[in-house]
Legacy VTK file of the C-alpha trace (Angstrom):
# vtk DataFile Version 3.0
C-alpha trace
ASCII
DATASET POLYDATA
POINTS 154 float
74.991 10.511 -32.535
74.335 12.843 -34.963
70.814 13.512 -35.599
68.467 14.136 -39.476
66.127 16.843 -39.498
63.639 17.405 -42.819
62.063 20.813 -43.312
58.772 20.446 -44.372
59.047 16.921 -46.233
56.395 16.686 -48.785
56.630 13.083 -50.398
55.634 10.466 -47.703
57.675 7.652 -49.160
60.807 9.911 -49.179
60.125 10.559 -45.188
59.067 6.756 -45.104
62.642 5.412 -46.457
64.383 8.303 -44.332
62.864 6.941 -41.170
64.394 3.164 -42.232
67.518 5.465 -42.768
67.622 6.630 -39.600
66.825 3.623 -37.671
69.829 1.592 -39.383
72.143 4.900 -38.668
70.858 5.003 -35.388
70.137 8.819 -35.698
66.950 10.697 -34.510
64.973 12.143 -37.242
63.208 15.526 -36.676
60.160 16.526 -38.756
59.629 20.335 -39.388
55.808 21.167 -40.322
53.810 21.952 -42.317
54.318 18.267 -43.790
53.438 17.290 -47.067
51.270 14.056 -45.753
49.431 12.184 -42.906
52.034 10.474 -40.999
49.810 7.799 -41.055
49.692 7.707 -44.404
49.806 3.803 -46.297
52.482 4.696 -48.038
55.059 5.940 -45.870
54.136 3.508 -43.493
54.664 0.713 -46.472
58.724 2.756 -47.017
59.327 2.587 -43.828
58.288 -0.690 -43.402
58.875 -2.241 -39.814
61.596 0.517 -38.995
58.829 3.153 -37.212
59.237 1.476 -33.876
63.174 1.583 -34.320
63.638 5.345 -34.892
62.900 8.487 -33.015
60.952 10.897 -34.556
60.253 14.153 -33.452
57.908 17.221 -35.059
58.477 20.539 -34.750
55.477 22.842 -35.392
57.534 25.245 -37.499
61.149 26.235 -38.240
61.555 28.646 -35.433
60.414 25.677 -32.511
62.847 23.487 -34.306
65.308 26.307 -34.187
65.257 26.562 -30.671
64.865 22.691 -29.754
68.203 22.535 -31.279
69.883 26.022 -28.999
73.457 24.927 -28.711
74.194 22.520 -31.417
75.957 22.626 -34.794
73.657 22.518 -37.734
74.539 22.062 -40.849
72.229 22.941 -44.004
71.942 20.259 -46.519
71.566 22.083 -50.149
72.249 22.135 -53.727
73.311 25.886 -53.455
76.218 25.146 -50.600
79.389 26.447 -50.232
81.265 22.985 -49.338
81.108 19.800 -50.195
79.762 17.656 -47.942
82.835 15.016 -47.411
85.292 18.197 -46.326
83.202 18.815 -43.321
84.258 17.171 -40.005
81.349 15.859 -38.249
80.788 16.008 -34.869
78.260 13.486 -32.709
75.697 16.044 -31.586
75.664 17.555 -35.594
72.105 17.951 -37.388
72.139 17.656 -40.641
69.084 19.916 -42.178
67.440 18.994 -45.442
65.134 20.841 -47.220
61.757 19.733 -49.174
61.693 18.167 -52.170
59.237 20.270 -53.850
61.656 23.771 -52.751
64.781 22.802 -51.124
65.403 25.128 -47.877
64.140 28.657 -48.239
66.580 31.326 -49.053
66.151 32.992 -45.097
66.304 29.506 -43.672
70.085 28.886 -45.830
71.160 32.334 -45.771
71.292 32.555 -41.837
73.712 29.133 -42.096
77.453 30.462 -42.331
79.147 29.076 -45.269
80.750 26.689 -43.806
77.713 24.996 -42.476
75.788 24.838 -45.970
76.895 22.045 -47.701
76.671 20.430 -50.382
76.773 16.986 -53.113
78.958 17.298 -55.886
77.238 16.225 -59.069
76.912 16.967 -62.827
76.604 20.568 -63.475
73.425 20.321 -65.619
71.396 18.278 -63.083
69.231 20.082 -60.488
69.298 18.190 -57.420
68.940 14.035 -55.700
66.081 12.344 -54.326
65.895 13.696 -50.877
66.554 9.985 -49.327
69.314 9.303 -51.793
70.800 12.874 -50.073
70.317 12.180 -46.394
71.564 8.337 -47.119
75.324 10.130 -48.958
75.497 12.609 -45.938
74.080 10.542 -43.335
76.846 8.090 -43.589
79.655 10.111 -44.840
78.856 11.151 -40.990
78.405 7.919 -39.319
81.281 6.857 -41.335
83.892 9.691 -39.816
82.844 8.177 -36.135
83.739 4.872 -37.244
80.201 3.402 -37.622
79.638 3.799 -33.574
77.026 1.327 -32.522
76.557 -0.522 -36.004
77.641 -4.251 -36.847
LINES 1 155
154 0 1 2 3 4 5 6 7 8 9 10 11 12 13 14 15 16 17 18 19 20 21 22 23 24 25 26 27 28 29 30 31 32 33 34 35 36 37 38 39 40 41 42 43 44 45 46 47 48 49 50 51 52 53 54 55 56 57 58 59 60 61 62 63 64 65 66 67 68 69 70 71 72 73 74 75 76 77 78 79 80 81 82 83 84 85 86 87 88 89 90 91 92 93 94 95 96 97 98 99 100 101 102 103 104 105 106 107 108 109 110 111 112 113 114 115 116 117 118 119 120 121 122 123 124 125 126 127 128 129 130 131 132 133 134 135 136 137 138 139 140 141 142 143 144 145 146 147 148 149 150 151 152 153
């Protein structure tokens, strides 16, 4: 399964409804540091609700231990300033799907060393700056899932 990986998440009830996210995709969610938030914090606990138990989560002391935790697989970097959109891309199981903050999106050296292919993108109205960061993982989280026929969902 594909797996949802947030670079330095800042807003704990964004994180908190991306781990309910993941649990009901059935993807692992990896958490790049510095975060924004206690991951004990009352209110991502309260987002999440009773889906902690149900999703792995892994953190990743910085970009570059992330970077090499994920040697060998496909990533793909999640961001308003992407070449593709995000429904032309052909997932494949072991895929991560990156997403920046929601403060800064992905820095410029973290999207820049994606080829062009691999930065992609949600269509929307040209005068709008970005989506909630939940809202994005949910579109290109299942747009995923959804290629691999909903594997392991009811």
């Amino acid at each position: 399964m594909f797996e949802i990986a947030l670079f330095e998440p800042q807003i704990a009830p964004n994180t908190g409804n991306i781990i309910r996210l993941c649990a009901n995709m059935g993807a692992q969610l990896h958490l790049i540091e510095p975060l924004g938030f206690d991951l004990e914090e009352k209110k991502l606990r309260r987002a999440g609700l009773d889906y902690h138990d149900l999703t792995r989560v892994q953190r990743h002391p910085n970009y570059q231990a992330f970077a090499k935790a994920m040697a060998g697989r496909r990533l793909f970097a999640c961001t308003t300033k992407g070449s593709q959109s995000y429904h032309l891309t052909q997932y494949q199981p072991d895929d991560v799907l990156l997403f920046g903050s929601e403060t800064s999106g992905l820095p410029d050296a973290v999207r820049d060393a994606f080829p062009a292919e691999q930065r992609i993108r949600i269509p929307m109205q040209s005068s709008n700056r970005s989506l909630n960061l939940a809202n994005a993982v949910a579109i290109i989280g299942y747009e995923a899932w959804r290629q691999h026929g909903f594997s392991g969902g009811s």
